[in-house]
VOLUM-991977 format. One line per 3 residues: number of its first residue (from 0); their letters; for each residue x, y, z of N, C-alpha, C, CB. Coordinates in nm, 2 decimals. Atoms other than C-alpha are relative to their C-alpha. Last residue first. Glycine has a CB too. Layout:
// residues N
NUM = a = X,Y,Z,X,Y,Z,X,Y,Z,X,Y,Z | ...
//
This chain:
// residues 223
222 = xxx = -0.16,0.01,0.01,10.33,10.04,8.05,0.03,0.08,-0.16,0.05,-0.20,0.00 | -0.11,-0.02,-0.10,10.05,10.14,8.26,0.12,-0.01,-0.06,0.01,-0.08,0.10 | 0.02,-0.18,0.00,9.77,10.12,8.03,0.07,0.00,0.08,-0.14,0.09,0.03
219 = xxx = -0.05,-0.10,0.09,9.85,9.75,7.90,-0.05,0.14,0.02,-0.02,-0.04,-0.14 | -0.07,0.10,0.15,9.64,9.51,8.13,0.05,0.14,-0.08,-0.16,-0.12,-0.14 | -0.07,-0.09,0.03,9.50,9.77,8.44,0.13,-0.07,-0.13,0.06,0.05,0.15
216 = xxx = 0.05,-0.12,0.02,9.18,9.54,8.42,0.09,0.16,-0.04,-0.08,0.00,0.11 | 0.08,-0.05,0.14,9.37,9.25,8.38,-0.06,0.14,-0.03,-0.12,-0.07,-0.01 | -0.08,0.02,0.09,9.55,9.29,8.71,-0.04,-0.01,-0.16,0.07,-0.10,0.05
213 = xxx = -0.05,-0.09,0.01,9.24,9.33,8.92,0.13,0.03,-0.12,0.02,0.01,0.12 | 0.16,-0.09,0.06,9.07,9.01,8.76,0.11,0.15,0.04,-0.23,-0.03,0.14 | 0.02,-0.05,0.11,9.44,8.87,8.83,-0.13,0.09,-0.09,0.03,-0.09,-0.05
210 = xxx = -0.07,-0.05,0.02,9.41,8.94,9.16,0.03,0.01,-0.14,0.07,-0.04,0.07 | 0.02,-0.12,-0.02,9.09,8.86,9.24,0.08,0.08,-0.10,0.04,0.04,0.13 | 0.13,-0.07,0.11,9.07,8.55,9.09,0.04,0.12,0.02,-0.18,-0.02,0.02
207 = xxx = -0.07,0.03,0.14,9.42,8.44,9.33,-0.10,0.08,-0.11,0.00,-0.20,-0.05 | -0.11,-0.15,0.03,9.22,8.60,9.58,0.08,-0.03,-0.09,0.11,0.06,0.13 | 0.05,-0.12,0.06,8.95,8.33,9.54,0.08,0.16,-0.02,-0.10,0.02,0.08
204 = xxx = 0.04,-0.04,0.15,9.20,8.06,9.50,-0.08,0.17,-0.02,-0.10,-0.13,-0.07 | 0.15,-0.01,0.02,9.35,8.12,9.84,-0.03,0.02,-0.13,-0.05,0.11,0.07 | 0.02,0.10,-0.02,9.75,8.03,9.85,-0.19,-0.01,-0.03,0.09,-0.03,0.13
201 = xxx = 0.10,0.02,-0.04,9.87,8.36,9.71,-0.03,-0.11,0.03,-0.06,0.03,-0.05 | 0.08,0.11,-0.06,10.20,8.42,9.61,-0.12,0.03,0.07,0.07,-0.07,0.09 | 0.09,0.02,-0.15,10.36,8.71,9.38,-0.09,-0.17,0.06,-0.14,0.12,-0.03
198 = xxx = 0.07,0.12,-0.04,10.62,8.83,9.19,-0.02,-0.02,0.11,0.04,-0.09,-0.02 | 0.10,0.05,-0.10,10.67,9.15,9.07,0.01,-0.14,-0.04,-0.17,0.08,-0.02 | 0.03,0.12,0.01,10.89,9.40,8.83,-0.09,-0.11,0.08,0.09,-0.03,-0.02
195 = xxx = -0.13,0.11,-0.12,10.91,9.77,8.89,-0.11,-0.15,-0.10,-0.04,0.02,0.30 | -0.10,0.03,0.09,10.76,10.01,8.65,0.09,-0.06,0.00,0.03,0.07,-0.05 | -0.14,-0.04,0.01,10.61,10.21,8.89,0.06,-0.06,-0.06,0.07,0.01,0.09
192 = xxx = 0.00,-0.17,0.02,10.24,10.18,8.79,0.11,0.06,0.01,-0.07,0.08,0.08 | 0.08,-0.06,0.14,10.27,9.81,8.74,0.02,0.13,-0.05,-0.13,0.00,0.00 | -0.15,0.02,0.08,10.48,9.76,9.09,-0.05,0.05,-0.12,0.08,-0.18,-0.02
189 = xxx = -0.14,-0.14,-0.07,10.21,9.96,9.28,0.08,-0.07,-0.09,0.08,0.00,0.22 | 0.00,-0.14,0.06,9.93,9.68,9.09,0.09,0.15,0.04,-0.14,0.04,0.03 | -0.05,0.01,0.20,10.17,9.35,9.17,-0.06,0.11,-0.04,-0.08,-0.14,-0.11
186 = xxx = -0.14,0.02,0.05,10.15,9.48,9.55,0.04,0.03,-0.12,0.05,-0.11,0.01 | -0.02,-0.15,0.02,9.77,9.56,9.59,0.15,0.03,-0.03,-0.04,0.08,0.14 | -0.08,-0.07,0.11,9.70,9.21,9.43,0.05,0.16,0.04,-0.09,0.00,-0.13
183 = xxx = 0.07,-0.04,0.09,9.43,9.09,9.67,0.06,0.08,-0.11,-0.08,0.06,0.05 | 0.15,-0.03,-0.01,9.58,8.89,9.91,-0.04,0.05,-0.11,-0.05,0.10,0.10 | 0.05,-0.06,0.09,9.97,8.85,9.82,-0.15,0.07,-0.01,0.01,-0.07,-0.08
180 = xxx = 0.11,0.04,-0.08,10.17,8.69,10.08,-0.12,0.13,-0.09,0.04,0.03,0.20 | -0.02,0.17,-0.07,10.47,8.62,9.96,-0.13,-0.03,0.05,0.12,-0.03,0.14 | 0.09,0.00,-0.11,10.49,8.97,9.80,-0.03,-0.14,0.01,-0.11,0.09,-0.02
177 = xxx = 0.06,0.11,-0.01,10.82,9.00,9.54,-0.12,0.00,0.15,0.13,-0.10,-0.01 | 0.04,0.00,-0.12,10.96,9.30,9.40,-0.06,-0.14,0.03,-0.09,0.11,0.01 | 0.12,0.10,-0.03,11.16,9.32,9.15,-0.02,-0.04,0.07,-0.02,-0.09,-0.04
174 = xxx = -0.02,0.07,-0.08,11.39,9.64,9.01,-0.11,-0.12,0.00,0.01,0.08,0.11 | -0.05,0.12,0.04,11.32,9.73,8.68,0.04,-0.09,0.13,0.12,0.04,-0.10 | 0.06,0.07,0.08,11.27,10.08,8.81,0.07,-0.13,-0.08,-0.06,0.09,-0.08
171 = xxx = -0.02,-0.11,0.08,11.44,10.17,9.12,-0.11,-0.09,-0.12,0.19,0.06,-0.03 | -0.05,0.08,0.14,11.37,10.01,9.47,0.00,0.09,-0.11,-0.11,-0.12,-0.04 | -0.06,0.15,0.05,11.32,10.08,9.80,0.08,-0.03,-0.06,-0.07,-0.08,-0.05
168 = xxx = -0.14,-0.04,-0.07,11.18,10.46,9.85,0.09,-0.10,-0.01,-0.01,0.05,0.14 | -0.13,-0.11,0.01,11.01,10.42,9.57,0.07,0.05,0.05,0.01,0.07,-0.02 | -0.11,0.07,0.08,10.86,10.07,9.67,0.08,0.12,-0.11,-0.09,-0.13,-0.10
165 = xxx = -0.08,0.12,-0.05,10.71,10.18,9.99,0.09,-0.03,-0.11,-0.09,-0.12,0.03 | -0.13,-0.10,-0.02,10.56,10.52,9.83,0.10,-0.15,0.09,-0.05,0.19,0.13 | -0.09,-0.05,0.13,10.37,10.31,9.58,0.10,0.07,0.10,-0.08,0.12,-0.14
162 = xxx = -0.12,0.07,0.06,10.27,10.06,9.91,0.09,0.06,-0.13,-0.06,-0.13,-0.04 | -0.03,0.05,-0.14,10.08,10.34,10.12,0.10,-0.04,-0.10,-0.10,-0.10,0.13 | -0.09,-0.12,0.04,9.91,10.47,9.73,0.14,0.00,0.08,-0.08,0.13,0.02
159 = xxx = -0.12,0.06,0.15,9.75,10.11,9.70,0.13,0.12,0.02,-0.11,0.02,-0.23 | 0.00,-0.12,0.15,9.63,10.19,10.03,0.10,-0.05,-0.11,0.06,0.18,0.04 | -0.06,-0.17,-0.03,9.62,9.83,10.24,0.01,0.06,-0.13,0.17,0.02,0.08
156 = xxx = -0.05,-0.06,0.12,9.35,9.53,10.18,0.05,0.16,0.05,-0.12,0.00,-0.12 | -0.10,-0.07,-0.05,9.26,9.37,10.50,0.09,0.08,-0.11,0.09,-0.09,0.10 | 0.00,-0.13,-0.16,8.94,9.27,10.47,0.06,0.08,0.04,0.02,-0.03,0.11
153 = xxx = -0.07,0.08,-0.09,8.98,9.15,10.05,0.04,0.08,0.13,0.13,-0.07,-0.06 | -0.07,0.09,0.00,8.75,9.24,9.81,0.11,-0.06,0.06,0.02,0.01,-0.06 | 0.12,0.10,0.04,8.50,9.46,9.94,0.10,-0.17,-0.03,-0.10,0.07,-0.20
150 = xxx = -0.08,0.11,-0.08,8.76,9.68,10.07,-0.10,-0.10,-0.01,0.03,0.03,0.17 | 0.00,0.18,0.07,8.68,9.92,9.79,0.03,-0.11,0.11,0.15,-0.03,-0.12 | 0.12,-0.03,-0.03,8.74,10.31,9.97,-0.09,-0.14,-0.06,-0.04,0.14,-0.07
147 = xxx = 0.05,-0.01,0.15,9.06,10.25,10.07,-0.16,0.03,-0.03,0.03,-0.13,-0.06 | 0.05,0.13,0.03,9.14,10.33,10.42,-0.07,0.00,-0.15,-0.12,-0.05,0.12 | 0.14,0.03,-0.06,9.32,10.67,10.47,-0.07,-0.15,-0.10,-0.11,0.18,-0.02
144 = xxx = 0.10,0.04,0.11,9.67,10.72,10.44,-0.12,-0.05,0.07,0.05,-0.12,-0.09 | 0.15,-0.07,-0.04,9.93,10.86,10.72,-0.06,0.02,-0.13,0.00,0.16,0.08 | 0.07,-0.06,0.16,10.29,10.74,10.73,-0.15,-0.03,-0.01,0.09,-0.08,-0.16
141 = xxx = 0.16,0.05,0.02,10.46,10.71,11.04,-0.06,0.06,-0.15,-0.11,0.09,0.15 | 0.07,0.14,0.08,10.81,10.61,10.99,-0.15,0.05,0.07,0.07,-0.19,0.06 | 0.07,0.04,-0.15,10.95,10.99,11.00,-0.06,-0.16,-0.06,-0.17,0.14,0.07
138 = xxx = 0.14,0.07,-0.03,11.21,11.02,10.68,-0.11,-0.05,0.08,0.01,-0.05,-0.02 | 0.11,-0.05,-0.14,11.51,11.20,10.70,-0.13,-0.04,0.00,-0.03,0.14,0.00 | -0.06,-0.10,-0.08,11.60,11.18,10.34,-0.04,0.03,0.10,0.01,0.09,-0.04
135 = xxx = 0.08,-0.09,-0.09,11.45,10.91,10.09,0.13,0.08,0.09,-0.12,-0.11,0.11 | -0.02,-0.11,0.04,11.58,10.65,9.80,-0.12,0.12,0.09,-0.01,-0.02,-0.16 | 0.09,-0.12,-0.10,11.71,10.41,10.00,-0.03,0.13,-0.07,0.09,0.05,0.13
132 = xxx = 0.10,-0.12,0.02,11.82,10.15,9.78,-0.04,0.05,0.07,-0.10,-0.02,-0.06 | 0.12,0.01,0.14,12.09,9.89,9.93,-0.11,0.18,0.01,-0.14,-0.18,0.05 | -0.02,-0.06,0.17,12.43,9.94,10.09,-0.14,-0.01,-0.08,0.15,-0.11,-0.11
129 = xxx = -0.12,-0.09,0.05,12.40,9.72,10.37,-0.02,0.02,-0.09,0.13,-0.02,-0.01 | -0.13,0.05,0.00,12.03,9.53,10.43,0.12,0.12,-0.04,0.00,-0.13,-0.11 | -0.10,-0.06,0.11,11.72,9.70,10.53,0.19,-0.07,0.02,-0.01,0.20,0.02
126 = xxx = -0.14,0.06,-0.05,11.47,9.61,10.80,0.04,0.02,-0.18,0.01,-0.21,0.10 | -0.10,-0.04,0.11,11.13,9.74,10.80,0.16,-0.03,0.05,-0.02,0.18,-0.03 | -0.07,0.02,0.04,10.84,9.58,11.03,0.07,0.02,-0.11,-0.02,-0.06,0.01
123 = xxx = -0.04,0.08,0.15,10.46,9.69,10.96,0.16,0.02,0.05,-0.07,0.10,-0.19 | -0.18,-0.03,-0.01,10.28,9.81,11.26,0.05,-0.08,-0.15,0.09,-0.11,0.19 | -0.03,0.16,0.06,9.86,9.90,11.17,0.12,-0.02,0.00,-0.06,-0.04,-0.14
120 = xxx = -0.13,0.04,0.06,9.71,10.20,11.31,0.01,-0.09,-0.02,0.09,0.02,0.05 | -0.03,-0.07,0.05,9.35,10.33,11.41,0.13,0.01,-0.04,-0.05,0.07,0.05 | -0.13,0.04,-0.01,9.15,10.09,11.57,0.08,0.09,-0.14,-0.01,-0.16,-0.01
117 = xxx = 0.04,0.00,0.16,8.89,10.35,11.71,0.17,-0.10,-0.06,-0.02,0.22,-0.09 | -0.06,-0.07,0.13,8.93,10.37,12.08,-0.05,-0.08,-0.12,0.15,0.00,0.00 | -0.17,0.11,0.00,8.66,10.14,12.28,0.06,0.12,-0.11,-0.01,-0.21,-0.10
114 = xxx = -0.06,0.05,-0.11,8.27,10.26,12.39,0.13,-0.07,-0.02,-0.08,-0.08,0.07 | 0.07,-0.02,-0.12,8.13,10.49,12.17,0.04,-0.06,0.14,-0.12,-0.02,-0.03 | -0.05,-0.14,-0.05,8.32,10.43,11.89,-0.04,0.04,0.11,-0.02,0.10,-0.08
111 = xxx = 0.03,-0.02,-0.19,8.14,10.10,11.85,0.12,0.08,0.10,-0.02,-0.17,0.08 | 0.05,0.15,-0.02,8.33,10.02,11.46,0.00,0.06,0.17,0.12,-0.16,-0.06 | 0.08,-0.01,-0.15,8.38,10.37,11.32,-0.07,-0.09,0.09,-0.10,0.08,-0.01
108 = xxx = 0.13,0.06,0.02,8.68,10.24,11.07,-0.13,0.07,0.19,0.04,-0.23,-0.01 | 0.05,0.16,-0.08,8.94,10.44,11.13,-0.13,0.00,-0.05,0.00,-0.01,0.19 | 0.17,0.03,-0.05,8.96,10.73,10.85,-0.02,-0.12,0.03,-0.11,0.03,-0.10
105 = xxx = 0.05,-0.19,0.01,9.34,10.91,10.83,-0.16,-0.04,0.04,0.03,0.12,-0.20 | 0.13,0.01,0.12,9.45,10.54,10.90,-0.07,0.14,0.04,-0.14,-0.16,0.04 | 0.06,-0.11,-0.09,9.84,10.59,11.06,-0.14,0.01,-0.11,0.11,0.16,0.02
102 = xxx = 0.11,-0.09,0.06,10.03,10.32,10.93,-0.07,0.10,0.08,-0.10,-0.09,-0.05 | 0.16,-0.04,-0.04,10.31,10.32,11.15,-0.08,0.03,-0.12,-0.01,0.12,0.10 | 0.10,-0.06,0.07,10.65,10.15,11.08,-0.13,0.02,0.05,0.00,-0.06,-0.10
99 = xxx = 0.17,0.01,-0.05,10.88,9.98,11.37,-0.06,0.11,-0.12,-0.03,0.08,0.20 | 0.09,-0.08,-0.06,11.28,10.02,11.25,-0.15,-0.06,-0.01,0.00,0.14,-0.05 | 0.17,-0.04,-0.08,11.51,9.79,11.18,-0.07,0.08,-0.01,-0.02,0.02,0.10
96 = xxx = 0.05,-0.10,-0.09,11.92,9.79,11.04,-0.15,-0.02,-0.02,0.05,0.15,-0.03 | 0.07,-0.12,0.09,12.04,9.44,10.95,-0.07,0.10,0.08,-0.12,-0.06,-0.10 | -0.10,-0.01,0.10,12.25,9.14,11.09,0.00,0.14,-0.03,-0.02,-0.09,-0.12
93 = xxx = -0.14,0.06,-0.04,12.14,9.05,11.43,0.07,0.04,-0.10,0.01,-0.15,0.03 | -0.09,-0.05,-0.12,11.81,9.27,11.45,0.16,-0.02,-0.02,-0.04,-0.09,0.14 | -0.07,-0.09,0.14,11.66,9.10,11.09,0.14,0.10,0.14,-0.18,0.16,-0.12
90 = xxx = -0.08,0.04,0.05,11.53,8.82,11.37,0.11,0.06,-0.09,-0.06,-0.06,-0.04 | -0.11,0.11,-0.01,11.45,8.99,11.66,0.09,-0.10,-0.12,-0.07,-0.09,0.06 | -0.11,-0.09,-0.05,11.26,9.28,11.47,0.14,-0.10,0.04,-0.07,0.10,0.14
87 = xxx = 0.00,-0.06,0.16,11.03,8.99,11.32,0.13,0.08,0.00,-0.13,0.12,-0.03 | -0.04,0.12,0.08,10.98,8.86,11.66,0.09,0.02,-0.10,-0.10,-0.07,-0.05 | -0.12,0.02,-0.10,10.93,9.15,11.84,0.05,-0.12,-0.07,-0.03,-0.03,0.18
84 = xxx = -0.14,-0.08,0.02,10.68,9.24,11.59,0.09,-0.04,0.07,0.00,0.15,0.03 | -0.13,0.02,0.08,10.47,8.93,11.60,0.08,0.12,-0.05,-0.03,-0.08,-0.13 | -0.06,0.11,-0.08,10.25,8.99,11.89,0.11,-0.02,-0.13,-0.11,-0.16,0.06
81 = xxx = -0.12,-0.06,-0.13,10.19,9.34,11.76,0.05,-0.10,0.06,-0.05,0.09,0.13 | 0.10,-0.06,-0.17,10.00,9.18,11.45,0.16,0.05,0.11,-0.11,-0.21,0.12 | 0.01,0.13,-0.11,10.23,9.22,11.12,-0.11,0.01,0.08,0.11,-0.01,0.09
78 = xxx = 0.11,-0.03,-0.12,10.31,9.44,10.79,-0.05,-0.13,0.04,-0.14,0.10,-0.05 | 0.08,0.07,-0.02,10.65,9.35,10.65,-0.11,0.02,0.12,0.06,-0.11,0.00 | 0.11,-0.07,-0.03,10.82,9.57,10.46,-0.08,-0.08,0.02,-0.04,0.08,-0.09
75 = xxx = 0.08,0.01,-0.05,11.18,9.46,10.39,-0.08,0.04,0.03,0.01,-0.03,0.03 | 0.07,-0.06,-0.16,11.48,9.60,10.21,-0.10,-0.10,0.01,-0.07,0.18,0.00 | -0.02,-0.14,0.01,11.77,9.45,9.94,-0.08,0.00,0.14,-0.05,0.09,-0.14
72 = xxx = -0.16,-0.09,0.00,11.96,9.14,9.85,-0.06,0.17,0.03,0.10,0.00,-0.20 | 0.00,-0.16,0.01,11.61,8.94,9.91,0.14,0.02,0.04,-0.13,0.10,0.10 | 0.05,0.01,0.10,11.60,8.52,9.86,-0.01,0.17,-0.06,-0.12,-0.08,0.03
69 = xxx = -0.06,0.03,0.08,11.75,8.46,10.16,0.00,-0.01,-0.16,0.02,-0.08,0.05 | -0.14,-0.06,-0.01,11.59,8.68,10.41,0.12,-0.06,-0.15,0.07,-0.05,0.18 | 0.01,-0.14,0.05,11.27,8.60,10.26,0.13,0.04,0.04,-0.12,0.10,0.05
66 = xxx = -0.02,0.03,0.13,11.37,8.21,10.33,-0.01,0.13,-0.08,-0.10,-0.10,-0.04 | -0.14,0.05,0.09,11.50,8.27,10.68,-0.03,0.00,-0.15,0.06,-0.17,0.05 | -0.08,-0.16,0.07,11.19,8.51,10.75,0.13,-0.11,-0.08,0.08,0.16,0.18
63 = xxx = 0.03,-0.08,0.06,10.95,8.21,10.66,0.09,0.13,0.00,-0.12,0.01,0.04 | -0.01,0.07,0.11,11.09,7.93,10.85,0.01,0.10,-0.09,-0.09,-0.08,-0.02 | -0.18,0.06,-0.01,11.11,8.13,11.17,0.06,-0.05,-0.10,0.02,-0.12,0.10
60 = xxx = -0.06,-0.17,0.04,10.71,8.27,11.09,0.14,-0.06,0.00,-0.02,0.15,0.14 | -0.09,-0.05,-0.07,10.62,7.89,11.02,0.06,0.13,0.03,0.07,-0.05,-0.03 | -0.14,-0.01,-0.02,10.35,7.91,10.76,0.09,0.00,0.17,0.02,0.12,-0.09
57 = xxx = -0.06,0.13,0.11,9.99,7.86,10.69,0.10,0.00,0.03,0.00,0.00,-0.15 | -0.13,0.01,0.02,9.85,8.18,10.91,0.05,-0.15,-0.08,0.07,0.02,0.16 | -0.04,0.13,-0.02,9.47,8.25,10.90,0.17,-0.03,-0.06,-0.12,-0.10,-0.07
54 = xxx = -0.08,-0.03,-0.08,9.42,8.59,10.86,0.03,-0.10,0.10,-0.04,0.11,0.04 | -0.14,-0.06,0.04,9.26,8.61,10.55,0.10,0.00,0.12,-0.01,0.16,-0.05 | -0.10,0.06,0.10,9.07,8.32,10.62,0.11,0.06,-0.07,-0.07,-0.04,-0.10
51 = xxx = -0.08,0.08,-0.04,8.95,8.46,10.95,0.09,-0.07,-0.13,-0.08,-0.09,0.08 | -0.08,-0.05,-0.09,8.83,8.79,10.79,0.10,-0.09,0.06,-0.06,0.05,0.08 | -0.12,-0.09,0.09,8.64,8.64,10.49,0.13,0.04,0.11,-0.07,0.17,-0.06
48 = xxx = -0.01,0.13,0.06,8.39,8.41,10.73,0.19,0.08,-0.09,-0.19,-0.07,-0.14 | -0.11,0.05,-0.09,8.41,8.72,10.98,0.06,-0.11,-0.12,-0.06,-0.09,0.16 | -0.05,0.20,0.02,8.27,8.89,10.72,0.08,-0.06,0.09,0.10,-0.05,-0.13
45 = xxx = -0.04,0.06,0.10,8.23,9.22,10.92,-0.02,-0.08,-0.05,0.06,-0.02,0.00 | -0.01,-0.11,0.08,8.04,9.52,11.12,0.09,-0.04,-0.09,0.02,0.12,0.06 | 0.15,-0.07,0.02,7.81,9.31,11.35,0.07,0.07,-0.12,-0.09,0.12,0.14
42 = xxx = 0.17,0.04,0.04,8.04,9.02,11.39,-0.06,0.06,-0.05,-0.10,-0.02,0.06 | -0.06,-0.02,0.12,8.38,9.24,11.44,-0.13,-0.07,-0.05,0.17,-0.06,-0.04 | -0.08,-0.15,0.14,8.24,9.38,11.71,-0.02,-0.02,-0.12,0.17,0.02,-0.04
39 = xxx = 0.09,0.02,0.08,8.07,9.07,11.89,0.02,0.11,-0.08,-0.13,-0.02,0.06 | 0.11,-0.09,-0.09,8.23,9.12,12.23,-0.07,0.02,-0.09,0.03,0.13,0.08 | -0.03,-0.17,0.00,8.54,9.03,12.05,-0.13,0.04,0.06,0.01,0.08,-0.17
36 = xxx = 0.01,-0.03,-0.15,8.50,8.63,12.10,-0.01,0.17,-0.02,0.15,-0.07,0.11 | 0.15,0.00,0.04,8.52,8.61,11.67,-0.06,0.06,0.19,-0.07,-0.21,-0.08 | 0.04,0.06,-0.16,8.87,8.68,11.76,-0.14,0.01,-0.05,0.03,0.11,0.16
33 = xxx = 0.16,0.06,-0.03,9.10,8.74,11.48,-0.06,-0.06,0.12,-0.02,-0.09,-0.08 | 0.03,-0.09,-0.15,9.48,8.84,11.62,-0.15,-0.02,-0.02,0.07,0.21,0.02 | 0.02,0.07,-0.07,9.65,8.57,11.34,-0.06,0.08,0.16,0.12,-0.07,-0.02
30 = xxx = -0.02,-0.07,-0.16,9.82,8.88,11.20,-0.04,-0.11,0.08,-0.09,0.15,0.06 | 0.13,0.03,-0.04,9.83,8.71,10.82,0.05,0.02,0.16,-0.08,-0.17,-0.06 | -0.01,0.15,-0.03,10.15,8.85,10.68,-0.15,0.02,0.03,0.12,-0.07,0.14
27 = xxx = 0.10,-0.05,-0.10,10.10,9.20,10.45,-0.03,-0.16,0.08,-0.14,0.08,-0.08 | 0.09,0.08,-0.04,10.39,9.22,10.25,-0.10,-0.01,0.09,0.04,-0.07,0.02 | 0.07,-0.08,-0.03,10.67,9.38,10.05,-0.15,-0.08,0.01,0.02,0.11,-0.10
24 = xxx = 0.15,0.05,-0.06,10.97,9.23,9.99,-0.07,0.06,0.04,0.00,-0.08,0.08 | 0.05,-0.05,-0.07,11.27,9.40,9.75,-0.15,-0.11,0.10,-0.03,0.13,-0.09 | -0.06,-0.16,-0.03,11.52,9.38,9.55,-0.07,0.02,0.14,-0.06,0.13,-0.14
21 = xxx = 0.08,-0.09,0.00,11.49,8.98,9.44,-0.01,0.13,0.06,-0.07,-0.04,0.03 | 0.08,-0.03,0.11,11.69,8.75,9.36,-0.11,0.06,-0.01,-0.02,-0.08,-0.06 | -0.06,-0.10,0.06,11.97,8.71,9.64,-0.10,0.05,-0.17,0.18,-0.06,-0.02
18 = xxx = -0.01,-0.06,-0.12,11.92,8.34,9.65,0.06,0.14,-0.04,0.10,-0.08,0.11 | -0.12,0.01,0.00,11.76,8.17,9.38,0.03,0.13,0.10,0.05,0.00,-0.14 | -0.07,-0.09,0.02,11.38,8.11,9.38,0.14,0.02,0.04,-0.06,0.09,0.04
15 = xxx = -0.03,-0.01,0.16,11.20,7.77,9.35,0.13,0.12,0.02,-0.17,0.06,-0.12 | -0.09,0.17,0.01,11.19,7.70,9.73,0.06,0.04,-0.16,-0.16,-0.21,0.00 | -0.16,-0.01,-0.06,11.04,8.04,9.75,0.10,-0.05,0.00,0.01,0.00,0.10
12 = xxx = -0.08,-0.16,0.15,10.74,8.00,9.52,0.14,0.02,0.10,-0.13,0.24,-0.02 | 0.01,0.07,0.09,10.68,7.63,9.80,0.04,0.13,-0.14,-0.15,-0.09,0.03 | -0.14,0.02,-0.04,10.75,7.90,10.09,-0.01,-0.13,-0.12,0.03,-0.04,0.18
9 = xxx = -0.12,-0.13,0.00,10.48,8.13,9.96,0.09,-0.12,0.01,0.02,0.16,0.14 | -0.05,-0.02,-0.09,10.19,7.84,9.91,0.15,0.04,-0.01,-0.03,-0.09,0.05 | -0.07,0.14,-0.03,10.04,7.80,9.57,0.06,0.08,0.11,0.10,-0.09,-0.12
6 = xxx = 0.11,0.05,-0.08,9.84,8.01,9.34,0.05,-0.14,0.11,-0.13,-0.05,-0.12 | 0.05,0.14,-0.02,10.14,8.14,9.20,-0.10,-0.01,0.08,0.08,-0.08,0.04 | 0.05,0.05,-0.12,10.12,8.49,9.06,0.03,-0.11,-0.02,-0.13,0.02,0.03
3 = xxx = 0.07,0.16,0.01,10.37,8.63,8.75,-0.03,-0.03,0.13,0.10,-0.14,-0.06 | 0.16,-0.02,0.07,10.52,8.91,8.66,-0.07,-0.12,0.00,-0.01,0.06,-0.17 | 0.04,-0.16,-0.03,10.89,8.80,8.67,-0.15,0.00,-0.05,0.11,0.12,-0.09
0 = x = 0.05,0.00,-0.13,10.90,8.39,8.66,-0.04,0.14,0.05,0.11,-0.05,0.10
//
């Protein structure tokens, strides 16, 4: 089951997995904050067609943390919209320690700069169970990467480099990560190069392609 996509809805790869079997989660939900209404923004300077499908939700959030909660013995990293942090925070709140994460995009997109800030962060949810991997010291949660330079393949694709320092402060090697929500493989390639283990869901065939097309390409030069 290690190293291995399903093309198949997260909470259906979840159902399968045993409780406590995995180190780490690391994910990028669908924000569900698309607005084609935008005053025509995101129109002139995206795929919307691409944009709403990545960020079209499938799942129960309430459903969804209970089964990542029960299926991870270690931390969480789950990038959200702002309507679903409070949520998110609420649920890991009662057991587990929290904090709010800041991407910080070193180069917002310049989308009609002229009349609206630049969207220029992204919140991502961290919650950490007792006693697990932390390998860091004092650590600020904003962390400051700039937008890939590839976003061809999937809209919301975060820095591959964003998620390597996610899963070394996390996890050790051999650990295994698991992303539930997989888009374009930036997960399974950070586990590859650190020498962590991976499983992943996708429910969209074409990012399924993606992912292994990406994943082939780094086939045996990593390990």
């Amino acid at each position: 089951m290690i190293n291995k996509i399903y093309n198949e809805d997260c909470l259906i790869t979840m159902s399968k997995m045993a409780d406590n079997s995995v180190d780490l989660i690391l994910t990028d939900i669908p924000y569900e904050e698309c607005d084609v209404n935008n005053n025509g923004i995101w129109d002139k300077n995206t795929n919307m067609n691409d944009m709403h499908k990545a960020d079209k939700n499938t799942f129960n959030l309430q459903v969804f943390l209970k089964e990542i909660d029960r299926i991870c013995k270690g931390s969480f990293y789950i990038f959200c919209g702002t309507e679903q942090v409070s949520q998110i925070r609420a649920y890991f709140n009662i057991k587990n320690t929290t904090r709010l994460i800041i991407w910080e995009k070193t180069n917002p997109m310049p989308i009609n700069g002229q009349y609206v800030f630049l969207s220029g962060i992204e919140t991502c949810v961290w919650a950490k169970k007792s006693g697990v991997t932390f390998n860091e010291s004092c650590r600020n949660t904003v962390f400051r990467y700039p937008l890939g330079i590839d976003r061809t393949a999937h809209p919301t694709t975060k820095p591959l480099k964003l998620f390597e320092e996610f899963i070394k402060i996390s996890t050790n090697e051999n650990d295994i990560v698991y992303d539930p929500c997989m888009g374009s493989g930036t997960t399974a390639i950070a586990c590859k190069s650190l020498r962590r283990n991976y499983i992943g869901s996708e429910l969209d065939k074409d990012y399924f392609d993606i992912i292994n097309k990406r994943l082939s390409e780094v086939q045996g030069s990593l390990f």
